[in-house]
C-alpha positions in Angstrom: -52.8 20.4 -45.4 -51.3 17.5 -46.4 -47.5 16.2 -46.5 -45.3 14.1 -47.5 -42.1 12.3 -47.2 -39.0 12.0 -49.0 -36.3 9.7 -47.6 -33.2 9.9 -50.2 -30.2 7.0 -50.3 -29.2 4.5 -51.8 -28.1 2.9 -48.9 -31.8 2.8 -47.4 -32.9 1.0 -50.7 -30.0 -2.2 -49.9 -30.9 -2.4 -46.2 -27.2 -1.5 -45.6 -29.4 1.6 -43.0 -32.8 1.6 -41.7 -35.0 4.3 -42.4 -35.4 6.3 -39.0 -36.3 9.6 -40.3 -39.6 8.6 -41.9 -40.9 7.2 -38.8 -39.6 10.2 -36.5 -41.0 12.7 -39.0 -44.3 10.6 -39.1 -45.0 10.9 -35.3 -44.1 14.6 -35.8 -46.3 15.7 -38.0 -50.0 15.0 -35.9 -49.1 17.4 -34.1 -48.8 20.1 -36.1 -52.2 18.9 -37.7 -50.6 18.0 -40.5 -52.2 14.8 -42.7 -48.9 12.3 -43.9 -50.6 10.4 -47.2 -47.3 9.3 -48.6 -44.0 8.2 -47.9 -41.3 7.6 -50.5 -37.7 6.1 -50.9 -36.0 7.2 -53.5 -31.8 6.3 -54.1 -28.9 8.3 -54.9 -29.9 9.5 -58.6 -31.1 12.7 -59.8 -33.6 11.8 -62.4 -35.3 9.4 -60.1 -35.3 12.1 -57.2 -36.6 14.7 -59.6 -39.7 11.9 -61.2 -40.3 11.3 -56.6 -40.9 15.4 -56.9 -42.7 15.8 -59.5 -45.6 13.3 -58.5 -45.4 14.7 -54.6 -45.9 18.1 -56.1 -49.1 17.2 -57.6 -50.7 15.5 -54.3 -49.1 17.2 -51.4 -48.9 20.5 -49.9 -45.6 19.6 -47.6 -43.1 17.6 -49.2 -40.2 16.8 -46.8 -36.9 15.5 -48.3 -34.0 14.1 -45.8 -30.8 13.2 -47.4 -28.7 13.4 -50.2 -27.4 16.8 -49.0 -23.3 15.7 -48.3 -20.4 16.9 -49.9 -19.9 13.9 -52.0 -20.5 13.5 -56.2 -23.7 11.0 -55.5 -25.4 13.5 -52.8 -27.2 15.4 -55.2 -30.8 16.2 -53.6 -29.9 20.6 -54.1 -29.2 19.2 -57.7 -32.6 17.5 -58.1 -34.6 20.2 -56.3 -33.4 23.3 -58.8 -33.3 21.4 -61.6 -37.2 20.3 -60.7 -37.7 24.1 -59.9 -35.8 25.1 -62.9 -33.8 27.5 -61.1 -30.0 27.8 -61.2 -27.2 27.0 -58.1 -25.1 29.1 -56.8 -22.4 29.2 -54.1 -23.0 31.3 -50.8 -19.6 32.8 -50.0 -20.9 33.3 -46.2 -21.7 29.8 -46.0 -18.6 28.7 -47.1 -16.8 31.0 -44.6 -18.9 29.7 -42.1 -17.7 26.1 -42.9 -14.2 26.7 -42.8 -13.9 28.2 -39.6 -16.1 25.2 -38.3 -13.2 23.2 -40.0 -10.5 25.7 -38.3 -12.0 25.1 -34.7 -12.0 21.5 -34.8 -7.9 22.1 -36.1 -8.6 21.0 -40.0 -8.4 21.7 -43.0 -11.7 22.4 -45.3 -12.2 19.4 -48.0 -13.0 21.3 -51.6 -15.9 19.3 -51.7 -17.8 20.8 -49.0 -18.0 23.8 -50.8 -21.2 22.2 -53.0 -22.9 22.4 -49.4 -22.9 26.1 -49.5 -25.4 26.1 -53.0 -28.4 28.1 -52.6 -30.9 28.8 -55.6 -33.0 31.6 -55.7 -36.4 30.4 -53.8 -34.7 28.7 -51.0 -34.0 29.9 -47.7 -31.0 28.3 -45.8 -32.0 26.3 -42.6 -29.0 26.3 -40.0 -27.3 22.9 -39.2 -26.3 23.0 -35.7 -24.8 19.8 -35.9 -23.2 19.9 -39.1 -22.2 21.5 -42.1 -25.0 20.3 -44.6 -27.6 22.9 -43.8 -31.3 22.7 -45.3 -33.9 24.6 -47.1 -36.9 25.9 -46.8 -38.5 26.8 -50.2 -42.2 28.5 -50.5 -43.4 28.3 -54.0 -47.0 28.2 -55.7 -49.0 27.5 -52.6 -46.4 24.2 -51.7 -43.4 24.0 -49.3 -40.3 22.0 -50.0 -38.3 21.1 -47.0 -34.7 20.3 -47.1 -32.6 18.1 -44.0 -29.7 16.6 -43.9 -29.7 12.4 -43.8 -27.5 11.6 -40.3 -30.8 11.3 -38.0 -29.3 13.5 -35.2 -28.4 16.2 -37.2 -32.4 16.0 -39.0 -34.0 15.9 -36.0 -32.2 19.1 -34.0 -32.6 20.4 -37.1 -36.5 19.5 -37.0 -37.1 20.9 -33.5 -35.5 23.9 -33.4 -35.9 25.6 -37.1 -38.9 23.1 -39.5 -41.1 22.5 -36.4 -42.0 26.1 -35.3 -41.9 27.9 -39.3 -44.5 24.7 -39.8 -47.0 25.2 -36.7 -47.0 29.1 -38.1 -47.9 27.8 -41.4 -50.4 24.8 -40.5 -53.0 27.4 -39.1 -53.3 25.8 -35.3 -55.2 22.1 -36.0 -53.6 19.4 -34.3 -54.0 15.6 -34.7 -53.9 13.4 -31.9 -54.3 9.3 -31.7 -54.3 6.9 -29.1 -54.2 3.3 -29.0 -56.3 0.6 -27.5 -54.5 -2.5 -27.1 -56.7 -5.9 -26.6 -55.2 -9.8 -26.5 -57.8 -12.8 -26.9 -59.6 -11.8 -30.1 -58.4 -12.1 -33.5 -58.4 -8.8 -35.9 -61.3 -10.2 -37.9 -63.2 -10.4 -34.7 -62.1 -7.4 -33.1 -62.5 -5.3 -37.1 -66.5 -7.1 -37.0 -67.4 -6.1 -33.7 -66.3 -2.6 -34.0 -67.6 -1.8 -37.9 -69.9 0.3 -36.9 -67.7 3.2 -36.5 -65.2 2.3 -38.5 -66.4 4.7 -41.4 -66.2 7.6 -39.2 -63.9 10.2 -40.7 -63.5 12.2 -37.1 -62.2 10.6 -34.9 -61.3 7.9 -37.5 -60.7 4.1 -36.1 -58.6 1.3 -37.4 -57.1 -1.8 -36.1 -54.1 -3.5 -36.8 -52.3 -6.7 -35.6 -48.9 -6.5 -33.2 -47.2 -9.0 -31.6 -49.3 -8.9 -28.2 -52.4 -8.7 -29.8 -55.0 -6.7 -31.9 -54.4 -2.7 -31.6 -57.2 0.0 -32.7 -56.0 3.8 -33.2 -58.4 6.6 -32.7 -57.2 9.5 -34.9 -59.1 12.9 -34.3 -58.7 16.3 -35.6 -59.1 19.9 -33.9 -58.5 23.1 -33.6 -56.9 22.2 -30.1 -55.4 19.2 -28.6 -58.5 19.1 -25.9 -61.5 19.5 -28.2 -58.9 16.2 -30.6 -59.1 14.6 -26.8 -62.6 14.6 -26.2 -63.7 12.9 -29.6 -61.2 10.2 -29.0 -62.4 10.1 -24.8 -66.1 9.7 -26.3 -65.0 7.3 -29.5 -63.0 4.9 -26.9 -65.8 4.8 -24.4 -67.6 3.1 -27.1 -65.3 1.1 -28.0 -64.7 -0.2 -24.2 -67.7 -1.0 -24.2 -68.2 -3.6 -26.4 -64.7 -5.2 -26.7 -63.7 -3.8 -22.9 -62.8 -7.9 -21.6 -60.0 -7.8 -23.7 -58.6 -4.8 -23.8 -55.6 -4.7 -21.5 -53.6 -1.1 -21.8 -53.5 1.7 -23.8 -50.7 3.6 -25.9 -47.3 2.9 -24.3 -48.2 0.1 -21.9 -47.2 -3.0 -22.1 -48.1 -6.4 -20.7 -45.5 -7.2 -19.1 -45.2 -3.6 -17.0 -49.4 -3.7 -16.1 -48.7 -7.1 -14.5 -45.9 -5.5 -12.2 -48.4 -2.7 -11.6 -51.1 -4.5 -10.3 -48.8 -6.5 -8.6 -46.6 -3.5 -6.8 -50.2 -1.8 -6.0 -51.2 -5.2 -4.0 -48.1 -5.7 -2.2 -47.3 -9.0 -3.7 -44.4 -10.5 -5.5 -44.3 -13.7 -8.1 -42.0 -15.8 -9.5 -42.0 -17.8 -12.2 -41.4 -21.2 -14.0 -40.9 -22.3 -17.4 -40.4 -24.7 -19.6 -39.8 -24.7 -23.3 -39.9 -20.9 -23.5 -36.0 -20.4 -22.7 -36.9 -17.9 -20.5 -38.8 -15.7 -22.4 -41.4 -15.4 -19.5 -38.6 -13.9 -16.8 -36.5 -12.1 -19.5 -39.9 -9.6 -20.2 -40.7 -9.6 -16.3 -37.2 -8.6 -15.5 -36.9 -5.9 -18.1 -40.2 -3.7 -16.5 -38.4 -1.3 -14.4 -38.5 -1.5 -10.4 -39.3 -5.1 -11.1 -37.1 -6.2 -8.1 -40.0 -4.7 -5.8 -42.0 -7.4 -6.4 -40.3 -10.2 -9.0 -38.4 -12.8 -7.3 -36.8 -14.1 -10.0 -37.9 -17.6 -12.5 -36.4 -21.3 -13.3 -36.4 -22.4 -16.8 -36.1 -26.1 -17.7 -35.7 -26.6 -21.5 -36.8 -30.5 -21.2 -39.3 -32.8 -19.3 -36.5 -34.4 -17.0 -34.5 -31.0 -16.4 -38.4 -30.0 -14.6 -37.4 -32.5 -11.5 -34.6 -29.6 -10.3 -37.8 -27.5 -9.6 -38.7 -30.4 -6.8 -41.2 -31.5 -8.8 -42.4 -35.5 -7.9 -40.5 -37.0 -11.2 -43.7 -39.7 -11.6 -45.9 -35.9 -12.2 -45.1 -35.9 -15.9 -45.0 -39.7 -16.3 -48.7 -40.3 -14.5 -50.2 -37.1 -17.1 -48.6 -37.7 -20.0 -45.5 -35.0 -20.1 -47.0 -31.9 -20.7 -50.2 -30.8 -18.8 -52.3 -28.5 -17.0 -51.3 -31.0 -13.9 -47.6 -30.3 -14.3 -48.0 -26.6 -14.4 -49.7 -26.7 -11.8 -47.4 -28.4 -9.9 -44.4 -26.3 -11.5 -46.5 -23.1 -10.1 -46.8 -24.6 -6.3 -43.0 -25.4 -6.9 -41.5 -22.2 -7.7 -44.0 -20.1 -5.0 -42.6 -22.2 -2.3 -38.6 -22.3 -3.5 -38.6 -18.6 -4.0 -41.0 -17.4 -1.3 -43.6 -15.5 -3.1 -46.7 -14.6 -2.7 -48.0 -16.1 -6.4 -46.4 -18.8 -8.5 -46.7 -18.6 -12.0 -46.2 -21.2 -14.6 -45.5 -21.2 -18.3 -45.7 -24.6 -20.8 -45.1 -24.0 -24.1 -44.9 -25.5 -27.1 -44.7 -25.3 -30.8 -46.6 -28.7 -31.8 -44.0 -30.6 -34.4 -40.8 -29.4 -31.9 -38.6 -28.3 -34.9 -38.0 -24.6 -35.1 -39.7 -23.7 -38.3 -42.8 -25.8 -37.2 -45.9 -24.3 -38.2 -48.7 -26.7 -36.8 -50.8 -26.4 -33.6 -49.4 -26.8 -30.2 -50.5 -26.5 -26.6 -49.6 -24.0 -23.8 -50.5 -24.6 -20.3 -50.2 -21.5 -17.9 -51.1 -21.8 -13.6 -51.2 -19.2 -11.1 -51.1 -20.3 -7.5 -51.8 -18.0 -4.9 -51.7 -19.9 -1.7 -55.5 -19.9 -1.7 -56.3 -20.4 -5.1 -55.1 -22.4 -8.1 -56.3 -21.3 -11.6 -55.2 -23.3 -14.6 -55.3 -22.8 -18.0 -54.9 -24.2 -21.6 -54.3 -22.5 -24.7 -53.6 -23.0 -28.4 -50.3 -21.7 -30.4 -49.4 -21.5 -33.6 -46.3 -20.7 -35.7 -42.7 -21.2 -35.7 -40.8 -22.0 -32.2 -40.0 -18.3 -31.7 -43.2 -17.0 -32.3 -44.9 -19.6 -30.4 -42.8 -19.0 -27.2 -43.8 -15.1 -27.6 -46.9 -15.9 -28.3 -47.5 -18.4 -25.1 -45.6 -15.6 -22.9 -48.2 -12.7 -24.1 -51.6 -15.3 -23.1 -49.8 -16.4 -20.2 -49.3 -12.4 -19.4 -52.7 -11.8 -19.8 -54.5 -14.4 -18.3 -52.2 -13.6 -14.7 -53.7 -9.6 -15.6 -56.8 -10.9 -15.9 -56.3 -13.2 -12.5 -54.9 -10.5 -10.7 -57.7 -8.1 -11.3 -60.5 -10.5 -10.6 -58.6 -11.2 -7.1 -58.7 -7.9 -6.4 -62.4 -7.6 -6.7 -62.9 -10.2 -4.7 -61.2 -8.4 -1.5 
């Protein structure tokens, strides 16, 4: 079956709100096996919400409107829905009893206008509102649903899980879709899209990538009768896929960087801490933020200029005999910090937007070290883009070249 999604306001279409419910409902819907082609915003105006019906109706089996169901003159999704159906409104005298005695135990008065959220038409069944008093509705016509909620997000989604959800799995007949992501740094989505083509035509489990801010994600997307049999096509499409791109590939699904670092790190026993400069403390900020980091994170010094990098102890002739920036004062950055703060590995971080301004967009160099005590390993990368994105971009390579270190350490014992 396939579905669709309706999100109604005006106040979505200025940016005055961001559209929540879309991507709530969106994550919902796999599970219940149900395929989401299209999503729609549509504002405050009956015609327009009534034109966003009639083309769902011809593509979708699902169509899932949130909003526009408030007690005001411009909420007028009910409207739009019985004129579309052509049946007429009228006012449920139970529902309006209902909302004044909500109004009576909260020691108020009920506004006249609420009254319009008690309209029914003929087709539609009322959908309780636990958290409010704009209820929804559930309307089963000529082999299609149309599904009424309220806008506020916590008043949708209780609304979602305890009444749409279930009357949904009973109507989808049982198949579930399930996904899960492989997350890779190092290759670009070009690369990683040529290198996989070969299944990327496969309808199930489908495969796709897509580029995020720490590096090139692929989804597996499979469809079953039952979440296992969804499991083992994706279990059998990702072994493949580990298999020709596995170097890079550094966590799956919810993981991030940052938090498999601290994993590896907590399962050895060691702790780090770090140094920086030009990255305002980008590097520490995501290392802090994993939780149970204080197990193993000492803590980081940032120095936002070449001379500020002498409070580290650092020799101040380092930068002057390479040149400023290098591999030689990272490295010495690294030794500095693991023997200030006592830690088992220090870890440095150079980075660098090429033309310095903040909008720069041209080619500069990052410079990462690890030093464990036994081993110093040093490298040099390339960044591109504006200041901020370079800094993320030269925390997320430094991140996964200390994965990558820590791992290949580990074999080695």
């Amino acid at each position: 079956m396939k579905a669709e999604i309706i999100t109604v306001g005006t106040e979505l279409l200025l940016g005055e709100i961001t559209d929540t419910n879309s991507a709530y409902l969106a994550s919902e819907l796999p599970q219940l096996g149900l395929d989401l082609h299209f999503m729609s915003t549509v504002g405050d105006n009956q015609k327009r919400i009534i034109d966003t019906l009639k083309l769902a109706w011809q593509r979708s089996d699902v169509i899932i409107v949130t909003g526009g169901l408030g007690p005001t003159q411009d909420d007028v999704t009910r409207e739009a829905v019985a004129e579309f159906l052509g049946e007429e409104i009228t006012i449920d005298g139970e529902l309006v009893k209902r909302f004044e005695e909500l109004f009576r135990r909260y020691g108020m008065e009920m506004p006249p206008s609420n009254i319009k959220q008690a309209a029914v038409i003929p087709s539609a069944k009322i959908i309780p509102n636990p958290r409010g008093t704009a209820p929804g509705w559930w309307i089963e016509k000529d082999n299609r649903v149309i599904i009424t909620m309220p806008g506020p997000p916590g008043e949708m989604q209780l609304m979602w899980t305890r009444e749409v959800f279930p009357r949904l799995r009973q109507l989808a007949g049982g198949h579930v879709i399930v996904s899960r992501t492989i997350k890779t740094f190092g290759l670009t989505e070009a690369e990683v899209d040529e290198q996989v083509s070969r299944f990327l035509s496969s309808t199930n489990p489908t495969l796709a990538t897509y580029a995020k801010r720490d590096g090139i994600y692929l989804r597996i997307t499979a469809k079953a009768a039952s979440e296992m049999e969804a499991r083992s096509l994706i279990e059998q499409r990702e072994a493949d896929v580990r298999g020709i791109i596995g170097d890079y590939i550094w966590g799956v699904d919810s993981d991030s960087l940052e938090g498999a670092v601290g994993s590896l790190l907590k399962a050895r026993g060691l702790t780090i801490a770090t140094a920086e400069l030009y990255t305002g403390g980008l590097l520490a900020s995501m290392m802090a933020d994993v939780p149970d980091c204080s197990s193993y994170f000492k803590g980081g010094l940032v120095a936002c200029s070449l001379e500020a990098v002498k409070a580290f102890g650092i020799d101040s002739g380092t930068k002057d005999r390479h040149g400023g920036a290098s591999v030689e004062l990272a490295e010495a950055m690294a030794g500095a910090v693991r023997s200030t703060m006592g830690a088992s590995i220090g870890f440095s971080l150079i980075g660098s937007d090429g033309g310095g301004e903040a909008d720069s967009g041209t080619a500069g160099n990052i410079f990462i070290s690890v030093d464990s005590g036994k081993e110093m390993r040093s490298f040099q990368r390339r960044s591109f883009g504006n200041r901020a994105r370079a800094r993320q971009r030269a925390v997320i390579s430094a991140l996964f070249e200390l994965r990558r270190f820590l791992l290949e350490e580990a074999e080695c014992t």
